[in-house]
MIDOSE-1310 file (N, C-alpha, C; in nm, 2 decimals, decimal comma, always signed):
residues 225
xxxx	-2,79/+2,13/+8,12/-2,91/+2,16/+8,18/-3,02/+2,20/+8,08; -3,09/+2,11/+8,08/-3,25/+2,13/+8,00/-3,34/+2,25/+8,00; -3,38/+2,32/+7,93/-3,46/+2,42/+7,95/-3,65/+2,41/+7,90; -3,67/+2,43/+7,96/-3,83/+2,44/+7,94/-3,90/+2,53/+7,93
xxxx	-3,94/+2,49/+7,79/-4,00/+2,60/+7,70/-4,18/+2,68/+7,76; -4,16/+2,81/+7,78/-4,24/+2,88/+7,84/-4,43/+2,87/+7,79; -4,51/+2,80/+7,88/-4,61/+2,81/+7,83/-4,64/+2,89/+7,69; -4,63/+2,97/+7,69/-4,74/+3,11/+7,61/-4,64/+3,12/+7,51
xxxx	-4,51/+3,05/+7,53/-4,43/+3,02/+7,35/-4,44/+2,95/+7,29; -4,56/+2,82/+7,34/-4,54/+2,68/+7,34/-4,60/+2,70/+7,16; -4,60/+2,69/+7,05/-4,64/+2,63/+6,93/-4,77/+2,60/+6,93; -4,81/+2,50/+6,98/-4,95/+2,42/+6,97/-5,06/+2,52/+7,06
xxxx	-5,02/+2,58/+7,17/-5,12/+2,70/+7,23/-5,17/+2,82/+7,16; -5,03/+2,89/+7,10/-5,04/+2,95/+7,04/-5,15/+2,96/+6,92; -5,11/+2,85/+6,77/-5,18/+2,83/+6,73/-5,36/+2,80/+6,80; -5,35/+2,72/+6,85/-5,51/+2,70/+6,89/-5,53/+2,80/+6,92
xxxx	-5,56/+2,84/+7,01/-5,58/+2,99/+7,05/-5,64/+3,11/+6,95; -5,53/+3,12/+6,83/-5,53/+3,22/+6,74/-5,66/+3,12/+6,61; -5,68/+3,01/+6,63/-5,75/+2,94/+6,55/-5,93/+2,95/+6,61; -5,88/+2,95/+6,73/-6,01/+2,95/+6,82/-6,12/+3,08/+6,83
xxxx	-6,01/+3,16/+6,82/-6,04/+3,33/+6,84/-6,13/+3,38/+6,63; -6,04/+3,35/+6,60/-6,08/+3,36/+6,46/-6,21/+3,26/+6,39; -6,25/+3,13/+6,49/-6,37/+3,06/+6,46/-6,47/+3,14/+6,52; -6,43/+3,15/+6,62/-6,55/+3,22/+6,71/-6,61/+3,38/+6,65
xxxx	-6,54/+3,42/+6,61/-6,56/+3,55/+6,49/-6,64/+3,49/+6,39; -6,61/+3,45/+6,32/-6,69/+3,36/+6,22/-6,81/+3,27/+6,26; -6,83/+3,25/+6,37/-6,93/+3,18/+6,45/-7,07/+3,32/+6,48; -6,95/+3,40/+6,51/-7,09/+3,52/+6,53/-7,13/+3,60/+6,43
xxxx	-7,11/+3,56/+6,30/-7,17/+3,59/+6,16/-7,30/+3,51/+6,13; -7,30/+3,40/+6,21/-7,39/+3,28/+6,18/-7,53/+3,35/+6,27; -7,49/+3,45/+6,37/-7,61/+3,45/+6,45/-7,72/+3,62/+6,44; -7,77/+3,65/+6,49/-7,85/+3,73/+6,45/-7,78/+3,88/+6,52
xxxx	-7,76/+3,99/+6,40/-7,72/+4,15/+6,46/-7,77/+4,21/+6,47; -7,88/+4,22/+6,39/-7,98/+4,32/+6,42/-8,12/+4,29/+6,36; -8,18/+4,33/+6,45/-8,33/+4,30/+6,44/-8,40/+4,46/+6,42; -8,48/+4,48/+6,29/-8,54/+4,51/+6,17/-8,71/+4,57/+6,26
xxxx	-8,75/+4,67/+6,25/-8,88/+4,64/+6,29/-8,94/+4,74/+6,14; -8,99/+4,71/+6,04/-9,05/+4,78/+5,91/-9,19/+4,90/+5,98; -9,21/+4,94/+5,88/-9,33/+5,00/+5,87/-9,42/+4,93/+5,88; -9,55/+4,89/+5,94/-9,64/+4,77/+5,93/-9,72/+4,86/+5,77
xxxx	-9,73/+4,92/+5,78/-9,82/+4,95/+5,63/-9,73/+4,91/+5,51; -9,63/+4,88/+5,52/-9,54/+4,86/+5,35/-9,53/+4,73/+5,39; -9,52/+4,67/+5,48/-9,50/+4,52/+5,48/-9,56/+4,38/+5,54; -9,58/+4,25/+5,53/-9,67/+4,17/+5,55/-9,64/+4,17/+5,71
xxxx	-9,51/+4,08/+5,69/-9,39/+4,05/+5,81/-9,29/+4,19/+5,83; -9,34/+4,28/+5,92/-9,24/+4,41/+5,95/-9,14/+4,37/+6,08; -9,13/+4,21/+6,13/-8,97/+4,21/+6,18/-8,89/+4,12/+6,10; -8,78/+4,18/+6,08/-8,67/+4,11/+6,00/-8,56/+4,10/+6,09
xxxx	-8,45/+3,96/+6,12/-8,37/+3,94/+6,15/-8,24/+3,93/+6,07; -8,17/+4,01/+6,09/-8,01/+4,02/+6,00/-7,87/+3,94/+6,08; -7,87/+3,90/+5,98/-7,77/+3,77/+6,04/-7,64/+3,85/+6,01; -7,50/+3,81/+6,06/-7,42/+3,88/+6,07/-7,32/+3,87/+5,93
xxxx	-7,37/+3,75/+5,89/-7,30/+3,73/+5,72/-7,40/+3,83/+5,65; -7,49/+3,84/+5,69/-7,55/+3,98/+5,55/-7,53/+4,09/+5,62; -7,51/+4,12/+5,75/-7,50/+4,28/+5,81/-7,36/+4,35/+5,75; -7,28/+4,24/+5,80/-7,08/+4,25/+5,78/-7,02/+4,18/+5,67
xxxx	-7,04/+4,13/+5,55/-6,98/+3,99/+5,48/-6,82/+4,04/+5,49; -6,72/+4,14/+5,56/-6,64/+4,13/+5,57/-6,58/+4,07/+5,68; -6,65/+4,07/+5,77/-6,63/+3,99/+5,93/-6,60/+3,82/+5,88; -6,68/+3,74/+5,79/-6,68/+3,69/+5,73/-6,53/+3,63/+5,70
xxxx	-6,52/+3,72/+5,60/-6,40/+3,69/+5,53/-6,25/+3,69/+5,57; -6,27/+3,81/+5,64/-6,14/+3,83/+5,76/-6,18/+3,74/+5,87; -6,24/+3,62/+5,89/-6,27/+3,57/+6,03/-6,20/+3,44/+5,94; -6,25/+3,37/+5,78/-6,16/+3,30/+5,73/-6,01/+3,33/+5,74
xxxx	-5,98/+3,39/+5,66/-5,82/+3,44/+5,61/-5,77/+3,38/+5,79; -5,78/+3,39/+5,86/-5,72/+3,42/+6,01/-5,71/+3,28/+6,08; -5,82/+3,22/+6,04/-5,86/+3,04/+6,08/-5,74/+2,98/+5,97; -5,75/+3,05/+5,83/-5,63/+2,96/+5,75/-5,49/+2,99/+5,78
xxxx	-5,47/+3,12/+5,80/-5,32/+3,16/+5,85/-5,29/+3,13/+5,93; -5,37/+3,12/+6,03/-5,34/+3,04/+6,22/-5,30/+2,88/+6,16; -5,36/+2,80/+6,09/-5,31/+2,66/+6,06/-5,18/+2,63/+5,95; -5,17/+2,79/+5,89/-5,06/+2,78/+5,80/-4,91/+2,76/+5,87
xxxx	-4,92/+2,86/+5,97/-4,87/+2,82/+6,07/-4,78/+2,72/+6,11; -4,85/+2,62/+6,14/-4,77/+2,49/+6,16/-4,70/+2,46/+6,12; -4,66/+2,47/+5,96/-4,59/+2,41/+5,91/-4,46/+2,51/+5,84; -4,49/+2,63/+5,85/-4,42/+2,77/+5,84/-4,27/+2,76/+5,87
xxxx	-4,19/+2,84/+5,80/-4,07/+2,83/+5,85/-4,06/+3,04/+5,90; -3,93/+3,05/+5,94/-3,92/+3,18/+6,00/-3,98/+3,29/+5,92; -3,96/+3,31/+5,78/-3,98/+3,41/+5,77/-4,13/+3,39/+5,70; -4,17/+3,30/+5,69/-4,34/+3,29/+5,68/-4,40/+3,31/+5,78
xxxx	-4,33/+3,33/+5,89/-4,41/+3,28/+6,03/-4,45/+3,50/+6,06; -4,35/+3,53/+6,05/-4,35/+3,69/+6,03/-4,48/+3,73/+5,94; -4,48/+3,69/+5,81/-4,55/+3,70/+5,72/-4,69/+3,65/+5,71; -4,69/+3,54/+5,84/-4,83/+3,50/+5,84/-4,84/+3,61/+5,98
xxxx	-4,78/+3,67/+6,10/-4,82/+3,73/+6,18/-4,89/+3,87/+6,15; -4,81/+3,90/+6,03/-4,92/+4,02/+5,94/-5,04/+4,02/+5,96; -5,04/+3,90/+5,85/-5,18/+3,85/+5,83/-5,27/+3,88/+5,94; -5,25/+3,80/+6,03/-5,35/+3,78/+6,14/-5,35/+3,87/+6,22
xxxx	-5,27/+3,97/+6,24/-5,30/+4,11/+6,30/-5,40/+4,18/+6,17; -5,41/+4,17/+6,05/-5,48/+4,25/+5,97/-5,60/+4,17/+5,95; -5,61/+4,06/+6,03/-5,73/+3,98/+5,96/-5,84/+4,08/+6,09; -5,75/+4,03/+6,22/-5,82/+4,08/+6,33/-5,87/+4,27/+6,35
xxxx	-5,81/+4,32/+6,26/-5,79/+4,45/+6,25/-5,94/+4,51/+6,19; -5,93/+4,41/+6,08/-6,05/+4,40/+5,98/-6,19/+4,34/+6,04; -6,19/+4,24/+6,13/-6,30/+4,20/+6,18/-6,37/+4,33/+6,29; -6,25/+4,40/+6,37/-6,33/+4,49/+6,42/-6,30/+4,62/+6,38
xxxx	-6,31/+4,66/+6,25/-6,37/+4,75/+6,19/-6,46/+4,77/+6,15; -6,53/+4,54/+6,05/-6,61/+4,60/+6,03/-6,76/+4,59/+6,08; -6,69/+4,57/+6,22/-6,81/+4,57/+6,38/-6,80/+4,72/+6,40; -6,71/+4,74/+6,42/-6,74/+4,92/+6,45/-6,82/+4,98/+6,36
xxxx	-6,81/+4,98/+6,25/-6,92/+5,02/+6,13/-7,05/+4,97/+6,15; -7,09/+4,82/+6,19/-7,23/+4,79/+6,22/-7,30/+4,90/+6,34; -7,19/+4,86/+6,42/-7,25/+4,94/+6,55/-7,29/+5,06/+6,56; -7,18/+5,17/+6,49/-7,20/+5,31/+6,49/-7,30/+5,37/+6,35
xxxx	-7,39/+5,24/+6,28/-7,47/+5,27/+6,20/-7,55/+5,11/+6,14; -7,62/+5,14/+6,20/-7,69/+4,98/+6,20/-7,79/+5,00/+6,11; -7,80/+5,11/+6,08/-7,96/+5,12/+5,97/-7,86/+5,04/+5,84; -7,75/+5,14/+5,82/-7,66/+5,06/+5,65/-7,62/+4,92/+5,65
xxxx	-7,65/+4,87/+5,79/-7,57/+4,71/+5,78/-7,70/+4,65/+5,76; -7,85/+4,73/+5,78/-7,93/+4,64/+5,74/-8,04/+4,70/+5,60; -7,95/+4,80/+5,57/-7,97/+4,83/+5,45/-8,05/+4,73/+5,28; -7,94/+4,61/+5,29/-7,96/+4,52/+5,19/-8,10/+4,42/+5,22
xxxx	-8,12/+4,41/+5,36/-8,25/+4,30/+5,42/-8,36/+4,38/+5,44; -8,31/+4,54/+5,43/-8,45/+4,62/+5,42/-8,50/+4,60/+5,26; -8,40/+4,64/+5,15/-8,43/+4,64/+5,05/-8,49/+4,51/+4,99; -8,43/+4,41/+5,08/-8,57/+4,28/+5,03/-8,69/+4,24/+5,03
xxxx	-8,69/+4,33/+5,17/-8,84/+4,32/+5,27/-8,94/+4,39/+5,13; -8,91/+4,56/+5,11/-9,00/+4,69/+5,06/-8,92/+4,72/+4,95; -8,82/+4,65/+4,87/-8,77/+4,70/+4,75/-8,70/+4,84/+4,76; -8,71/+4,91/+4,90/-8,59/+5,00/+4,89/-8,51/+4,98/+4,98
xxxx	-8,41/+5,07/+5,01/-8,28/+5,02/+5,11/-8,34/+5,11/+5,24; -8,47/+5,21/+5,26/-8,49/+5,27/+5,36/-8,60/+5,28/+5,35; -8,69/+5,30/+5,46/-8,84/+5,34/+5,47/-8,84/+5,44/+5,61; -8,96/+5,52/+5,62/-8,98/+5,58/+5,73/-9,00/+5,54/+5,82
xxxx	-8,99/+5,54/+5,95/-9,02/+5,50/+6,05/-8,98/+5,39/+6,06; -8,84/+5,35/+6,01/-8,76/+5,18/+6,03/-8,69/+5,18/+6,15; -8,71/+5,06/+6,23/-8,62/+5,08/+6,36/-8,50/+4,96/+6,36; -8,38/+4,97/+6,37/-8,31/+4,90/+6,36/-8,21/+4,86/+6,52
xxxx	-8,24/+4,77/+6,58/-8,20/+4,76/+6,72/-8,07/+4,61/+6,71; -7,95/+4,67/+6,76/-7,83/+4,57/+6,75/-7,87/+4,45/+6,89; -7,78/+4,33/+6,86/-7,80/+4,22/+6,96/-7,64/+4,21/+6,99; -7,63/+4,19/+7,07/-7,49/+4,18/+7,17/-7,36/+4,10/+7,03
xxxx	-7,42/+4,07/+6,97/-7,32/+3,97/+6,85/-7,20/+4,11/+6,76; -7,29/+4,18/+6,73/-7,14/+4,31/+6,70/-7,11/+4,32/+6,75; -7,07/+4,33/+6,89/-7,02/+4,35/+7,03/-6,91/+4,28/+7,06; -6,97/+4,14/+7,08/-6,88/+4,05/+7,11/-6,79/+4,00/+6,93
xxxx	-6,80/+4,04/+6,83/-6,69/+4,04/+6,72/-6,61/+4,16/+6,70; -6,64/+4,30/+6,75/-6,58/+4,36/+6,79/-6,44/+4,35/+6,89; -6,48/+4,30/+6,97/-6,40/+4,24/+7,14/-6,30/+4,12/+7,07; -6,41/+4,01/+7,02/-6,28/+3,91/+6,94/-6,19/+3,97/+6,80
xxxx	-6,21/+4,05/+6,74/-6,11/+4,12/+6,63/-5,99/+4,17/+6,70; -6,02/+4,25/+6,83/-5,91/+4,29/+6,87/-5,84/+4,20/+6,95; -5,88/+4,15/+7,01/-5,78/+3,99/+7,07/-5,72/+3,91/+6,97; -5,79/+3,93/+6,82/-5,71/+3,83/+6,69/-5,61/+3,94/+6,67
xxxx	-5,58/+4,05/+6,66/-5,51/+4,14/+6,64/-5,38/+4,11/+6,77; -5,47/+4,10/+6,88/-5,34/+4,09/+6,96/-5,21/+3,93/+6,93; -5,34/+3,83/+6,89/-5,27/+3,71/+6,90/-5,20/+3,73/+6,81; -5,22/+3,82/+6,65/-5,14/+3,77/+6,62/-4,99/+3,87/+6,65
xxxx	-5,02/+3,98/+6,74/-4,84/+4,01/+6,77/-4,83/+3,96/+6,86; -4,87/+3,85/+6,94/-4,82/+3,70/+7,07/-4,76/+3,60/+6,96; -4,84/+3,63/+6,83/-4,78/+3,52/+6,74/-4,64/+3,55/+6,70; -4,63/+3,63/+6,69/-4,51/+3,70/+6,61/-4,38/+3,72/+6,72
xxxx	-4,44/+3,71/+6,85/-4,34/+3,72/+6,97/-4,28/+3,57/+7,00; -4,33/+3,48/+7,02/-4,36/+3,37/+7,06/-4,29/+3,27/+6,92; -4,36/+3,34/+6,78/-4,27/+3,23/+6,66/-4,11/+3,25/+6,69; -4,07/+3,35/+6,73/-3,88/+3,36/+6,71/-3,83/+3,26/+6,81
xxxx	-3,96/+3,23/+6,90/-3,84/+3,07/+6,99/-3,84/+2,93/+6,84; -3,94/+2,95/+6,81/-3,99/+2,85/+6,69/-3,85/+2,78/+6,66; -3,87/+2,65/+6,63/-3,84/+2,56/+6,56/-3,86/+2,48/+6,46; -3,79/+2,51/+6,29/-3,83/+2,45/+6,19/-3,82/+2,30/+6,18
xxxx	-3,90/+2,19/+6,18/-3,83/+2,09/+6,18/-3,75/+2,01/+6,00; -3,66/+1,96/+6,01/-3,62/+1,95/+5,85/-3,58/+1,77/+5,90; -3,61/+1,74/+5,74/-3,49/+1,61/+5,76/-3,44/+1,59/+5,68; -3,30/+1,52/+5,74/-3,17/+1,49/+5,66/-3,17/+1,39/+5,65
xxxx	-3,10/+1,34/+5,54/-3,03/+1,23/+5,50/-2,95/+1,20/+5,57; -2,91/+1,07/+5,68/-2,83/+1,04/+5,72/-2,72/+1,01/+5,66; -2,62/+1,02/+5,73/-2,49/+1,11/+5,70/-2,36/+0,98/+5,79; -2,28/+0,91/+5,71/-2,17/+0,83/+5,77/-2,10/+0,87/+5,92
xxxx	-2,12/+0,81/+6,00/-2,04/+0,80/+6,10/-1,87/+0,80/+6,12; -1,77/+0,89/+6,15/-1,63/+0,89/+6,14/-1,61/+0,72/+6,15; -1,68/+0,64/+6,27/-1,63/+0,51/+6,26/-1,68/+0,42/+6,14; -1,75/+0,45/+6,08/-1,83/+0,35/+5,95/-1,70/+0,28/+5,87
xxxx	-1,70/+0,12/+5,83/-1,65/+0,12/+5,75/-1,62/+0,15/+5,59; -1,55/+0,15/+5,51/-1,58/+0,21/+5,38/-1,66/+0,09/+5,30; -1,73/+0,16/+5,19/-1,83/+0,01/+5,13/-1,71/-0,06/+5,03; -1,78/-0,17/+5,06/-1,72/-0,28/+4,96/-1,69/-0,25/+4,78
xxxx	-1,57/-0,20/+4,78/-1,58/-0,19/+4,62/-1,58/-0,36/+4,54; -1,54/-0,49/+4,63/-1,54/-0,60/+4,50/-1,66/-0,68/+4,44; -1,77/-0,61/+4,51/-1,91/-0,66/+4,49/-1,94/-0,56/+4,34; -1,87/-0,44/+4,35/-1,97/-0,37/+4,25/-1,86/-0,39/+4,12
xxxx	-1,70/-0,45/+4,15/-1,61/-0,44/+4,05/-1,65/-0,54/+4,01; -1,72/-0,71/+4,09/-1,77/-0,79/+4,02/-1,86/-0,80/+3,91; -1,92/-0,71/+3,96/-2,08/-0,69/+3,82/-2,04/-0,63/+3,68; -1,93/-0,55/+3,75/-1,89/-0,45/+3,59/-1,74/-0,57/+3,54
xxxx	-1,71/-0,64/+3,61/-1,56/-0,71/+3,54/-1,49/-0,63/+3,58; -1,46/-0,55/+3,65/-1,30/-0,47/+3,71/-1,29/-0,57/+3,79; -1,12/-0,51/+3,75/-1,06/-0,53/+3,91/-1,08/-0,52/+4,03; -1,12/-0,57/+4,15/-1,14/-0,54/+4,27/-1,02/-0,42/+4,33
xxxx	-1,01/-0,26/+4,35/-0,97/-0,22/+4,36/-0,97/-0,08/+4,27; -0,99/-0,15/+4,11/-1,00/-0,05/+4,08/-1,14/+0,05/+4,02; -1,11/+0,12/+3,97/-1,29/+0,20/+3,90/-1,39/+0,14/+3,83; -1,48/+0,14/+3,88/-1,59/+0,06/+3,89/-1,64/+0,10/+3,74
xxxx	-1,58/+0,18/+3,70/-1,61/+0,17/+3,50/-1,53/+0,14/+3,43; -1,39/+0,04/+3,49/-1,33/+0,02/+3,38/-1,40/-0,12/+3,36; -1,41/-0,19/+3,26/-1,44/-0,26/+3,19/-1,34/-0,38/+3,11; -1,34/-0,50/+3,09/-1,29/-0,62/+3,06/-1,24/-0,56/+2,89
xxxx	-1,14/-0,59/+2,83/-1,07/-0,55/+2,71/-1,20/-0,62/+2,61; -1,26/-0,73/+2,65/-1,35/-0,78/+2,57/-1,45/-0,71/+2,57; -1,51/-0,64/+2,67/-1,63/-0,61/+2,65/-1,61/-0,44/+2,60; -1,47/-0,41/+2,62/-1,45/-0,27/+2,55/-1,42/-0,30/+2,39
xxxx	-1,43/-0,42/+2,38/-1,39/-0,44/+2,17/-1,53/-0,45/+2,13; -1,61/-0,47/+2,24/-1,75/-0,46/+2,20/-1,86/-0,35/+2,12; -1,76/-0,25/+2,17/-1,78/-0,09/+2,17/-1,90/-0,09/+2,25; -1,99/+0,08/+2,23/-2,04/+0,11/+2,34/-2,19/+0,05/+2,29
xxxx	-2,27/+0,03/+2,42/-2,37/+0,00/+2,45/-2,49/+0,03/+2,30; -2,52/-0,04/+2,24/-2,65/+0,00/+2,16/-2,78/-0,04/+2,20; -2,80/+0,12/+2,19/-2,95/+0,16/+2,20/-3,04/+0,14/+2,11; -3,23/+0,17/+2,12/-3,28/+0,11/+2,06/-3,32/+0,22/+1,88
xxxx	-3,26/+0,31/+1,93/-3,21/+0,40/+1,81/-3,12/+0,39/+1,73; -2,99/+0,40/+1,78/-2,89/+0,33/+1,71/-2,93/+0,15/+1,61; -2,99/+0,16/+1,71/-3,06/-0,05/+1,63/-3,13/-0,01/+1,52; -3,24/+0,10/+1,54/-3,27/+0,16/+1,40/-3,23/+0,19/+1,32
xxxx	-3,16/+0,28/+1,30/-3,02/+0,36/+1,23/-2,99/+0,25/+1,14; -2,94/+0,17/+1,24/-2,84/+0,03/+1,13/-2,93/-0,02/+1,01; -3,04/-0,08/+1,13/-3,16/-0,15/+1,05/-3,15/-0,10/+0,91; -3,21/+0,06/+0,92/-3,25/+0,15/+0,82/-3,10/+0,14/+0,68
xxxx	-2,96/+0,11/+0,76/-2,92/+0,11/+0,61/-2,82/+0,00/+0,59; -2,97/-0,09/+0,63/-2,89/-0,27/+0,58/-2,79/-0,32/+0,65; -2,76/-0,27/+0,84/-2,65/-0,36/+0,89/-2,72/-0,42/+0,99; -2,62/-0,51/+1,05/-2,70/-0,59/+1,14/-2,69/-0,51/+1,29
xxxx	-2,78/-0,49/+1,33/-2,75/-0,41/+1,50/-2,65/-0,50/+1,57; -2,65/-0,59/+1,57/-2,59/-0,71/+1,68/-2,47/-0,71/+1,65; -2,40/-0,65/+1,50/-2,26/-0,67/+1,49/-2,17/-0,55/+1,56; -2,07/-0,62/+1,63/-2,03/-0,55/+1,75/-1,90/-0,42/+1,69
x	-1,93/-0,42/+1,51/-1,79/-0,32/+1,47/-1,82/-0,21/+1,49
């Protein structure tokens, strides 16, 4: 009786999923976190838009690491598969941390895009107002966190796939030793290195070193003593 492997164990879900979750983190670095209103006296243009790669560049990087572990994945054997589940619990761990930090102080996440605007990192009267995007990378860090202990639950049905070298069948017959005793001059039956009494007075095989050797002290390579 065949058994059928449980949705939410399945390999290929898995991964996508944990691939999916971790782009979309990274997707929301691309869009705007907080919006900047300056002093109008220090500055030409006093609104500035902070994109989430300059608010967080950790969101960033933990939103990579997690897209590459999720594909590492695939090809993983067991005890990588543990070792990439790490990973992606700490990738996801890391993304909403460092959303929690935007959120519970958004002046410091736009600290660096104030300092471009007015040459310092703070002015009086700066208003700094968040847009739903730390929010929602907050929400996806902790789902990457979950996927990856679904990952880690879900890899122990895993299957590594390997290939072998096919391997003789009890019925196969045995190979032909008179084809290979032909080429060497044996006997049909016996070891495929014994060799014809003639070609053993021959002595052994000369190489293109030995052919030197001789050369170098006046004999002929070709003589078979």
């Amino acid at each position: 009786m065949s058994t059928t492997t449980p949705r939410w164990q399945r390999k290929g879900i898995v991964i996508m999923v944990t691939v999916l979750l971790a782009a979309l983190a990274f997707g929301t670095t691309t869009r705007t976190w907080l919006n900047v209103t300056l002093p109008a006296a220090n500055v030409v243009t006093p609104d500035v838009a902070v994109s989430g790669s300059d608010a967080a560049t950790a969101v960033t990087a933990f939103a990579v690491v997690g897209v590459a572990a999720a594909l590492a994945a695939g090809i993983a054997g067991r005890i990588a598969r543990w070792i990439i589940s790490v990973i992606i619990v700490v990738s996801g761990v890391g993304v909403a941390v460092a959303s929690s930090r935007i959120i519970s102080d958004p002046l410091q996440g736009a600290a660096g895009a104030i300092g471009k605007a007015i040459g310092v990192s703070s002015a009086e009267g700066t208003q700094v107002e968040l847009t739903p995007m730390p929010y929602a990378a907050l929400a996806i860090g902790i789902l990457i966190a979950l996927a990856g202990i679904w990952f880690a639950l879900a890899g122990r049905h895993w299957t590594t796939s390997r290939r072998y070298a096919p391997t003789a069948e009890p019925g196969d017959a045995a190979p032909d030793t008179g084809a290979a005793a032909e080429g060497t001059g044996a006997t049909p039956g016996t070891s495929p290195d014994a060799r014809n009494p003639k070609d053993a007075a021959a002595g052994p095989p000369v190489d293109e070193i030995d052919s030197w050797d001789r050369l170098t002290r006046g004999e002929d390579p070709t003589d078979p003593k």
